[in-house]
C-alpha positions in Angstrom: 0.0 0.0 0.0 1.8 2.8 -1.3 0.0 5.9 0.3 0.0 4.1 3.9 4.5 4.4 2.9 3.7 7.8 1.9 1.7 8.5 5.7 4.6 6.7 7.4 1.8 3.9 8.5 3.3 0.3 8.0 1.3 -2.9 8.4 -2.3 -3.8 9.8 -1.3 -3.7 13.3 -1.4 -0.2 13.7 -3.7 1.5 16.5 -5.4 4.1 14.0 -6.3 1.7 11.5 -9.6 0.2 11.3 -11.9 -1.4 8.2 -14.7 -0.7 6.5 -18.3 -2.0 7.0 -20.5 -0.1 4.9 -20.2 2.0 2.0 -23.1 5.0 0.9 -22.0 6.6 -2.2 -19.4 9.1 -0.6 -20.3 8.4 2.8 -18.3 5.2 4.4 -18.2 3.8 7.6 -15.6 2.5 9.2 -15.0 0.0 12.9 -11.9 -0.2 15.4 -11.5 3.5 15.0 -11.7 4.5 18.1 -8.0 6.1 18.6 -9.2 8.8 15.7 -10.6 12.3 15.8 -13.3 14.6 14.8 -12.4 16.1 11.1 -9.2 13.6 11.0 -8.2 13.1 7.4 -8.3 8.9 6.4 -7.1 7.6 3.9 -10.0 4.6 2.7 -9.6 1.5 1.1 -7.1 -0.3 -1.0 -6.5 2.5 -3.3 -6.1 4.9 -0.5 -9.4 7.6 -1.4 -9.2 10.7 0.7 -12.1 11.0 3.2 -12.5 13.2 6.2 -14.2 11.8 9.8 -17.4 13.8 9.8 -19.2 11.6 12.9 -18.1 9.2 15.6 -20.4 6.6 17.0 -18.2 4.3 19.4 -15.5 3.0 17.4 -17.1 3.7 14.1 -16.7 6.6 12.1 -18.5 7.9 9.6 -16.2 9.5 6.5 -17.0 11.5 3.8 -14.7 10.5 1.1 -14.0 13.0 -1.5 -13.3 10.6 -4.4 -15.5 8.4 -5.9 -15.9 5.3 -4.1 -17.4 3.0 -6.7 -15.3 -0.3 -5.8 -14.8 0.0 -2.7 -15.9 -2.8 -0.9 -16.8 -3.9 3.4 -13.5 -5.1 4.6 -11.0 -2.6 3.0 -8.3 -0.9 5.3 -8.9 2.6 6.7 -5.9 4.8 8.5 -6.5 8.2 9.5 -3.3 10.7 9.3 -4.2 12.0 13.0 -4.6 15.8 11.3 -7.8 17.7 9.5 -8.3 18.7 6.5 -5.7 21.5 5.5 -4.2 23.3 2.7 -1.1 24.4 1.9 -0.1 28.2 1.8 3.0 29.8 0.1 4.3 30.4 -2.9 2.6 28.7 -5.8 -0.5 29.7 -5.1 -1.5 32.6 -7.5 -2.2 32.0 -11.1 -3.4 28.0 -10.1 -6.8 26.4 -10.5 -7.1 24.0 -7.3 -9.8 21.3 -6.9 -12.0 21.9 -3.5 -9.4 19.6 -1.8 -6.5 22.1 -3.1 -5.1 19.3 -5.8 -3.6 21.3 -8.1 -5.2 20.2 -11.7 -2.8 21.7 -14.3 0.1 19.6 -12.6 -2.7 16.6 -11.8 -3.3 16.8 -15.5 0.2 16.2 -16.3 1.4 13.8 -14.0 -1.7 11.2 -14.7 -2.0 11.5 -18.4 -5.8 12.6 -17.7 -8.0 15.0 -18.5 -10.1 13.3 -15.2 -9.5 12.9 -11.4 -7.5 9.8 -11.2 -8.5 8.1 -7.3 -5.8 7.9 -5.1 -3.4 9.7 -6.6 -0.9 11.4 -4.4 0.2 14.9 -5.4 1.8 17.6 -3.3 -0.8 20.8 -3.6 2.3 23.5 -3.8 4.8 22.3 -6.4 7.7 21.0 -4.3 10.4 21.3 -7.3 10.1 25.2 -8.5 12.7 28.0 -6.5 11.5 31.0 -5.3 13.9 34.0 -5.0 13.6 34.6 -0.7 14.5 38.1 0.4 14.7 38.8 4.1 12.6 42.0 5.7 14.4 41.0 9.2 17.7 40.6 10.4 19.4 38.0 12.7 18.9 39.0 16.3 15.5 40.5 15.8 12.6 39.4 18.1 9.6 38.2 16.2 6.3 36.8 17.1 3.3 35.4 14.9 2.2 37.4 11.8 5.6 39.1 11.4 7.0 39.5 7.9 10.3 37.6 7.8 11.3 38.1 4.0 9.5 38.6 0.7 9.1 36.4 -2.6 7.8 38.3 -5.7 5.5 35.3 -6.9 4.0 37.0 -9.7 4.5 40.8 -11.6 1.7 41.9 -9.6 1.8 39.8 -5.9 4.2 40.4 -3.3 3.9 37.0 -1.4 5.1 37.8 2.1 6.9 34.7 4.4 5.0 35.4 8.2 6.0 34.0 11.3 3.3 31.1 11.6 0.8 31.5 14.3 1.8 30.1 18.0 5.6 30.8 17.0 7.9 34.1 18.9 11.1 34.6 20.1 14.5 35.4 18.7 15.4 35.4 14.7 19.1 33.4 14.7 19.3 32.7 10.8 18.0 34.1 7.8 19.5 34.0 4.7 18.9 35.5 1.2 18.4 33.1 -1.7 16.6 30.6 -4.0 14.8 28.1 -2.2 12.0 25.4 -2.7 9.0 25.6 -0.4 10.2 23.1 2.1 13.5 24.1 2.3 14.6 26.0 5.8 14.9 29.7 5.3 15.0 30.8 9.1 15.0 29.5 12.5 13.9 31.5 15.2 14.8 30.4 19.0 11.7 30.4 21.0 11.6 31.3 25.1 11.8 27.5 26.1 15.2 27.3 23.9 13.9 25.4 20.9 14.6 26.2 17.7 11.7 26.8 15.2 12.7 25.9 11.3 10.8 28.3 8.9 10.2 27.5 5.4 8.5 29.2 3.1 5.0 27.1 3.6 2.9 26.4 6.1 -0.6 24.4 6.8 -3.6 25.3 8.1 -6.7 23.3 9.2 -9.7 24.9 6.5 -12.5 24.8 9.1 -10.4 27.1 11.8 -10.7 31.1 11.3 -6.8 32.2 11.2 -6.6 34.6 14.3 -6.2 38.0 14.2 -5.6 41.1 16.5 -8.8 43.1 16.0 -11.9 43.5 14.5 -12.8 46.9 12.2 -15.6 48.5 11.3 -15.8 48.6 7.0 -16.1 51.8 5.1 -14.1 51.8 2.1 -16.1 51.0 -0.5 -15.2 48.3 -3.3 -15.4 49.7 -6.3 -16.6 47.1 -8.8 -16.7 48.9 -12.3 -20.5 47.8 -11.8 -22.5 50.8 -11.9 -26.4 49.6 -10.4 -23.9 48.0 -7.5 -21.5 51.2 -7.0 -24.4 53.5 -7.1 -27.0 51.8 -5.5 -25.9 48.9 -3.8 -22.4 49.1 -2.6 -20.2 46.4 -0.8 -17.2 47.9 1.7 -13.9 46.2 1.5 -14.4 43.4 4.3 -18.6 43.5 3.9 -20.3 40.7 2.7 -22.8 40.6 -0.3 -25.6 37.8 -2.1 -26.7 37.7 -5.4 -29.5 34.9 -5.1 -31.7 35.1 -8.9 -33.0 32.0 -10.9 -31.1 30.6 -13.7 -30.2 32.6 -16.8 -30.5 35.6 -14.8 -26.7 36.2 -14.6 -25.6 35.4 -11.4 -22.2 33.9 -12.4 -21.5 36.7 -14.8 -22.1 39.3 -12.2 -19.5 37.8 -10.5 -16.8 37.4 -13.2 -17.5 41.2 -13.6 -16.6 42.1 -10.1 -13.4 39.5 -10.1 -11.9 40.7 -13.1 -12.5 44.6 -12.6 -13.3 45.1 -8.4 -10.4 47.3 -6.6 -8.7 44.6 -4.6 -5.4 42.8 -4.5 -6.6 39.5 -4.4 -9.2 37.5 -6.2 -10.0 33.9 -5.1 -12.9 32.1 -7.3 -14.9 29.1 -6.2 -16.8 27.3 -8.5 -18.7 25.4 -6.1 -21.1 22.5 -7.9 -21.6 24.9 -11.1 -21.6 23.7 -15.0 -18.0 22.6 -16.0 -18.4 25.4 -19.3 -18.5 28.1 -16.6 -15.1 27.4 -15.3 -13.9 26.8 -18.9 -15.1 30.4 -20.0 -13.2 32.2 -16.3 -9.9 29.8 -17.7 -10.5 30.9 -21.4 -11.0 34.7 -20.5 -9.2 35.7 -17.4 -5.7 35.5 -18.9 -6.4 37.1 -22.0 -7.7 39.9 -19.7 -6.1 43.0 -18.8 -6.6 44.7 -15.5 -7.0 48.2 -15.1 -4.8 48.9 -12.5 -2.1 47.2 -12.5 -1.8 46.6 -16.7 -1.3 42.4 -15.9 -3.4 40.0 -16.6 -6.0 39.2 -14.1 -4.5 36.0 -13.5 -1.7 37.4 -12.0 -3.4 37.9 -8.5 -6.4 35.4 -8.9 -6.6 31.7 -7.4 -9.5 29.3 -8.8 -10.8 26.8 -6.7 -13.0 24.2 -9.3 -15.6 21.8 -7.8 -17.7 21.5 -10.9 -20.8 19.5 -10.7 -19.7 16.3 -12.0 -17.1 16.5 -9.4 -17.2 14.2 -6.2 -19.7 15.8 -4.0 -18.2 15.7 -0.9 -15.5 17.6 -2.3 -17.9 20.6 -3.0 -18.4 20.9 0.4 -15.2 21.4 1.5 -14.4 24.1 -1.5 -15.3 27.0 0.3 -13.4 26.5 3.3 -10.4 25.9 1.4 -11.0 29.2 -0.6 -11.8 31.4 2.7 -8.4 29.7 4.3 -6.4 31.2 1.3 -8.1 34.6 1.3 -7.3 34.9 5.5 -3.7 34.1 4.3 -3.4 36.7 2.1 -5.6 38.8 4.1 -2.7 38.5 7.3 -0.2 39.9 4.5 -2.1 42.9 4.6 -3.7 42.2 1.1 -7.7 43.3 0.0 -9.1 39.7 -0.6 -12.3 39.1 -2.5 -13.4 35.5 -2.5 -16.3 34.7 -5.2 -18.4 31.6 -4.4 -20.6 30.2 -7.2 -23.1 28.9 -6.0 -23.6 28.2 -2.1 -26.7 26.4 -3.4 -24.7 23.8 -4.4 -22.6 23.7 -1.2 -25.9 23.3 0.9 -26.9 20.8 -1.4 -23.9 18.9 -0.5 -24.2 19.2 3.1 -28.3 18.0 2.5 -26.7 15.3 0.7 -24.5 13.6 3.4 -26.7 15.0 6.1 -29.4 12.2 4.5 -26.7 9.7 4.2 -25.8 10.4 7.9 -29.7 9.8 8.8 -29.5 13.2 10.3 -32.9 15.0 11.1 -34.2 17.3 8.3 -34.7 20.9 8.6 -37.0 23.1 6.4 -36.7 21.2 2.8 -34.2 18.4 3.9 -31.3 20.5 4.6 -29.7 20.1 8.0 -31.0 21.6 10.7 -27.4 23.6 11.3 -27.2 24.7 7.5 -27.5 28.4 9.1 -25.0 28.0 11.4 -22.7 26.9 8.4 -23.2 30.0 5.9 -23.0 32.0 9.1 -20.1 30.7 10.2 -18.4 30.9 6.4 -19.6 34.7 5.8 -17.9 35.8 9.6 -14.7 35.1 7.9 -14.9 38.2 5.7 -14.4 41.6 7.4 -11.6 44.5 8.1 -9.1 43.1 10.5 -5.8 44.3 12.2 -3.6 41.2 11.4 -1.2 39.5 14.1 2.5 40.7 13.8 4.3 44.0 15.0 3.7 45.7 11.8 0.1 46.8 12.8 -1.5 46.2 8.9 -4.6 46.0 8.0 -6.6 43.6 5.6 -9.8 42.7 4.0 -11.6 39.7 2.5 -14.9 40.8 0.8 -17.4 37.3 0.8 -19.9 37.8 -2.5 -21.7 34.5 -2.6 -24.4 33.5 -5.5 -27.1 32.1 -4.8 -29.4 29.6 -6.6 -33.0 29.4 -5.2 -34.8 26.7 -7.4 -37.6 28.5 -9.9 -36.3 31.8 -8.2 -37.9 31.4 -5.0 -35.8 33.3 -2.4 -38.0 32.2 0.4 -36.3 28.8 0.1 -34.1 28.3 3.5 -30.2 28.9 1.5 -31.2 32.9 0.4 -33.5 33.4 3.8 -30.2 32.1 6.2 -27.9 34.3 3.9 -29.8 37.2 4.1 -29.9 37.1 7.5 -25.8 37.4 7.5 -24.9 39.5 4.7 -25.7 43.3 4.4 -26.0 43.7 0.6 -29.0 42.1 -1.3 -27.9 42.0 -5.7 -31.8 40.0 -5.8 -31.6 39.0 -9.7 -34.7 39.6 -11.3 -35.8 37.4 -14.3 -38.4 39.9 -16.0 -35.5 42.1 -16.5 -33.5 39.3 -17.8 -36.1 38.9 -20.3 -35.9 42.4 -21.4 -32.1 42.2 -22.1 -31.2 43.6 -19.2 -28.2 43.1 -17.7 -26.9 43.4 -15.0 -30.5 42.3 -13.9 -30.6 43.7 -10.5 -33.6 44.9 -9.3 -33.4 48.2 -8.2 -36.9 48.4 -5.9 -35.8 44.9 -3.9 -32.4 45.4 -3.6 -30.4 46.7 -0.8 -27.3 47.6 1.0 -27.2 48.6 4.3 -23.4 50.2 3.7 -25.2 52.8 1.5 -25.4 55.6 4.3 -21.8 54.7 5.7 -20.2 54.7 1.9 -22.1 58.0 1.2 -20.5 59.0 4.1 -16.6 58.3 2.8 -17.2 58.9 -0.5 -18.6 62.6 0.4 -15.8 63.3 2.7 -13.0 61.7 0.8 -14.0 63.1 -2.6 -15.3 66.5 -1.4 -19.0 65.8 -3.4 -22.6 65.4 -2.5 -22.5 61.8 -4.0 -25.3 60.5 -1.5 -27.6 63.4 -2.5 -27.0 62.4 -6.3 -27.6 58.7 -5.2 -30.8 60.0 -3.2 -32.1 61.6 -5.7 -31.8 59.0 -8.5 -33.4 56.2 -6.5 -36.6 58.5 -5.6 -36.6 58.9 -9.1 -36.7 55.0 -9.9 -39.7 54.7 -7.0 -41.3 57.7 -8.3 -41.6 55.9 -11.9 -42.8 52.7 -10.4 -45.6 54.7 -8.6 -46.8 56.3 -12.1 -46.7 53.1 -14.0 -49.8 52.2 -11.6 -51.7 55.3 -12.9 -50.5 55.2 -16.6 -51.8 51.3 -16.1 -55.1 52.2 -15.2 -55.9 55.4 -17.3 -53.2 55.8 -19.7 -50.2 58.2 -20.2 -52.3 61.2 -21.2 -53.1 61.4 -17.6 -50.2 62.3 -16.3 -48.8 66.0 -16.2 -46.1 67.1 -17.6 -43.9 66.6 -14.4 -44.6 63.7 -14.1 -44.1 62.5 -17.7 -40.7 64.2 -17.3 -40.4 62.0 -14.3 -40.9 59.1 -16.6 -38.2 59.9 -18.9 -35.6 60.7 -16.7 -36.2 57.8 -14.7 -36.1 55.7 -18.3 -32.9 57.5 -19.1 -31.3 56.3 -15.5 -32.4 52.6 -16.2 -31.2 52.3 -20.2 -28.6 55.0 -20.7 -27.0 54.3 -16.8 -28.0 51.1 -14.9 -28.3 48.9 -18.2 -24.3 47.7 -18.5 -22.8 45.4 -21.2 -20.4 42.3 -19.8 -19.0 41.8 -23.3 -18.4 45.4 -25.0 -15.0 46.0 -24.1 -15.6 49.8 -23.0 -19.3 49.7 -21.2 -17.7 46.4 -19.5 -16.0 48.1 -16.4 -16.7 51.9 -15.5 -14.5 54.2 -13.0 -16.3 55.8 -10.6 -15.2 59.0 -11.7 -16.9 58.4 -15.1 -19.7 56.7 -13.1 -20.4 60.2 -11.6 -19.9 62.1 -14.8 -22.6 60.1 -15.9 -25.3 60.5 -13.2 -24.3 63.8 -13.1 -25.6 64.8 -16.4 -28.9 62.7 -16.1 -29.5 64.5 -13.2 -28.6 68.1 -14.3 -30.9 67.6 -17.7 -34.1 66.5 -15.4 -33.1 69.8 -12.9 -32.8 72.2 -16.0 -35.6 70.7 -17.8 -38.2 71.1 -14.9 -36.9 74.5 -14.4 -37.9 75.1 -18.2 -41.3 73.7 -17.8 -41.3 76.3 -14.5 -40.5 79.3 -16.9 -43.1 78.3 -19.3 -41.5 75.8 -21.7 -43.7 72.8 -23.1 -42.6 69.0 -22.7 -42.9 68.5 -26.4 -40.6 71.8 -26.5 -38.2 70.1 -24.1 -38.2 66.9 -26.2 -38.0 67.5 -29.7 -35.5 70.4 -29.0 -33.1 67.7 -27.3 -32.8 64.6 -28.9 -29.7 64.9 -30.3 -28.2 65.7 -26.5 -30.3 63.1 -25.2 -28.4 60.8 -27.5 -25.3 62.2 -26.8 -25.9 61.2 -23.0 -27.0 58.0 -23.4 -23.8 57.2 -25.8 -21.6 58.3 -22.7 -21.6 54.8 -21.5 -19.3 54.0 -24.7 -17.2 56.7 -24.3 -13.2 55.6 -23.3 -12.5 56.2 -19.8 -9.6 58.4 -21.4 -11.6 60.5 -22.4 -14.2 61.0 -19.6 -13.9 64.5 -20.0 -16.2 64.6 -23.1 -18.8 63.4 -20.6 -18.0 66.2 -18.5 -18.0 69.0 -20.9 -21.7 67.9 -21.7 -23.1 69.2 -18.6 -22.3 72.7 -20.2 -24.5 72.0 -23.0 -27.3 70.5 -21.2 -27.6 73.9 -19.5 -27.2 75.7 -23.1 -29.4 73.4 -25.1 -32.1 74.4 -22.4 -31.9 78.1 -21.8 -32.1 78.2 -25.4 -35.3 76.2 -25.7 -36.7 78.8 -23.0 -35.7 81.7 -25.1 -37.3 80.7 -28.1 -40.0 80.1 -26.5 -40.2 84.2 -26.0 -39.6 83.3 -22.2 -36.9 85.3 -20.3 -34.5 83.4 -18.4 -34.4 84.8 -15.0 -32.3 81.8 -13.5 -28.8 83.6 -14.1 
């Protein structure tokens, strides 16, 4: 038995080795396994399948094997490795698609010959052969403790992967040394208080279900800027906030969040695509390194990990995707790194844990999922947030949670959206009439919410010296003012209306089409600045101010209308205008104000405005 070589486990004699007795699609159960743990990692069967102890009943454990276990048969071997499920972080990590046990697929791929998951195939999850170029940030003699930055490796163009003290390690540094070195070679040892030496390398492990610690909680403000404009004007996210975007199929969930990984204003981008179609993952490897980010001029790939479970995946491997994705955003979060972790779709992770919960003969909950499935998105979304990181350096860092949701025919009264709602501050609810209409992004402007709105107002007034939250304000009692009149022009027709009102209706048309509605696949309208995003606005706004004023000063609507098509146009082609030359949009609000004093005046009406 090779892997039980590989686990330093020789023979049947040993203590933590017991057998199997019954086998339930990824669930197995195991006797004599009494000397094992909660959460151990096992290795099952003849060919050695990777499962995880997920109940104990006397000697007998119940694992949840995250290969397939066809052939596997009552009598097989099982050893258990003693430790939990853990991934490996340090360099080699950015740039690589992982499976939701942190297998690494490109290298998987290569070393089996296999465009498929081969079982029991042993792989390191960082590749232990490439160097790294190590350079120290301490000297010899300094006094460290956990979460310090020992030295730097400059893993890609764009990442700065910084070597920290691992957590429950302090004392004395008394070697470091620059160099090239492999991730298991020593690069430091530091002499702890009880005299032993601690050997640094430049990986460590960490268990996936254990929150990494930190010093101290913060309150988030900064806002994450997405390039999204319904979501940066209406419905912002902070930096460390948490967000859902639950919406039936086809209603663009998944590109909603390929939108905010390539474009959103963080240093770190860490995909899940937990239980979604295998084409979906294609299109994120197909696109993201062809893909140029804005700020830094790289490829996205340059600072983005992807975690793949797809759905014809092991199951039991889907639930234990997300926890290896939050695990590497904390880790880049204690470097002092913005983290945004994507997770398509936590459906599919609750349908897991419905899945083994049945196999487990657990009790139901509301619609078969366990009764604890709350606890379990609670517990993954309350490891997002703004932290002061361990170490003497006093940084700070963020991981932003955004996690789609897939309520069956669109119900969000289905227990997965209600028990996220519940956590999460910012509500993206996908709507499918609007999918219909063609458009995209299809968030709902009257359902949606974020409670950071009056907070990022707030910051975005005081930072950018502008009445931003006014604007915002303004524009969304504009929306609800529209949805009001459609009632009336429902019942009796447009004619009904006055000619406020019907100038209501077109502003509010002119926010919705020539603002809100954004296309993913135009290579301009795909991302937009924020400072375009409030020349934009802007000029909506001004042209329904100065247009109302005219109708004040005695101006008709048809007036108004005919007399400004061609500057209507003009605004609503702002959205294709390059964000180099965002000062075309600005230069229109000057004509908006021309274009209307001039429709007054022609009317025989004397401006008195000036």
């Amino acid at each position: 038995m090779r892997w039980a070589k590989a686990l330093n486990f020789t023979g049947g004699t040993d203590l933590n080795q017991g057998k199997i007795i019954k086998v339930s699609g990824p669930l197995v159960v195991a006797s004599g396994m009494q000397k094992a743990n909660i959460q151990d990692i096992c290795r099952v069967g003849e060919l050695g399948l990777i499962g995880e102890i997920i109940e104990m009943r006397h000697d007998e454990a119940s694992i949840q094997v995250y290969e397939e276990t066809s052939g596997i048969s009552p009598g097989e071997p099982v050893i258990t490795t003693g430790s939990p499920l853990s991934v490996e972080l340090g360099p080699g990590l950015i740039s690589q698609m992982f499976d939701g046990i942190q297998r690494p697929l490109e290298r998987f791929k290569k070393v089996t010959n296999s465009d498929f998951l081969i079982r029991g195939v042993e792989l390191p999850n960082l590749d232990r052969e490439q160097t790294w170029s190590f350079v120290p940030r301490a000297s010899i003699g300094d006094s460290v403790q956990a979460g310090d930055i020992v030295g730097t490796v400059q893993e890609t163009h764009v990442v700065e992967h910084r070597i920290l003290v691992p957590f429950k390690v302090a004392g004395k540094l008394i070697k470091i040394e620059a160099g090239d070195y492999k991730v298991e070679d020593i690069v430091y040892e530091i002499e702890q208080a009880d005299g032993t030496v601690y050997q640094g390398t430049l990986m460590q492990k960490w268990p996936v279900r254990k929150g990494r610690p930190f010093a101290k909680k913060l309150i988030p403000e900064e806002p994450l800027v997405t390039g999204q404009r319904v979501i940066d004007t209406f419905f912002p996210v902070t930096k460390g906030g948490a967000a859902a975007v639950p919406g039936p199929f086809g209603a663009g969930k998944t590109v909603v969040q390929h939108q905010i990984a390539k474009f959103a204003n963080v240093d770190i981008v860490i995909y899940v695509g937990c239980g979604e179609r295998g084409n979906e993952m294609t299109d994120v490897l197909n696109e993201f390194p062809e893909l140029i980010d804005p700020a830094t001029g790289q490829s996205i790939m340059e600072r983005t990990v992807l975690i793949a479970n797809t759905s014809n995946m092991p199951v039991a491997a889907r639930e234990a995707s997300i926890y290896t994705g939050i695990t590497i955003a904390e880790y880049f979060r204690d470097m002092g790194y913005s983290v945004a972790i994507m997770a398509d779709s936590t459906s599919r992770w609750a349908e897991a844990l419905r899945e083994m919960s049945g196999r487990l003969e657990e009790m139901p909950g509301d619609e078969g999922y366990p009764a604890y499935l709350g606890s379990r998105i609670a517990e993954y979304y309350e490891r997002a947030g703004r932290v002061v990181t361990l170490g003497q350096q006093e940084r700070e860092g963020t991981i932003t949670a955004i996690g789609a949701v897939s309520p069956p025919g669109g119900d969000i009264s289905e227990p997965v959206t209600q028990n996220t709602l519940r956590i999460v501050k910012v509500f993206w609810g996908l709507d499918a009439p609007l999918a219909q209409r063609r458009h995209f992004p299809a968030i709902n402007w009257l359902s949606s919410y974020s409670l950071y709105l009056d907070e990022i107002g707030q910051y975005i007034d005081k930072r950018e010296k502008m009445s931003w939250a006014e604007k915002v304000t303004r524009a969304m009692n504009i929306l609800q003012k529209e949805s009001e009149l459609e009632e009336i022009v429902r019942l009796v027709g447009i004619d009904s209306l006055s000619e406020r009102d019907r100038l209501t209706m077109n502003t509010a048309k002119m926010i919705r089409e020539d603002y809100l509605q954004q296309n993913a696949f135009d290579t301009v309208d795909t991302y937009t600045s924020f400072r375009k995003q409030v020349a934009m606005l802007s000029n909506i706004l001004l042209f329904d101010t100065e247009a109302y004023q005219s109708l004040e000063l005695g101006a008709y609507l048809s007036e108004i209308m005919s007399g400004t098509e061609e500057l209507r146009d003009r605004i609503a082609r702002s959205k294709f205008i390059a964000e180099k030359s965002i000062e075309e949009i600005e230069a229109l609000a000057e004509s908006i104000k021309a274009t209307l004093h001039d429709i007054v005046a022609q009317g025989g009406m004397t401006d008195e405005r000036d």
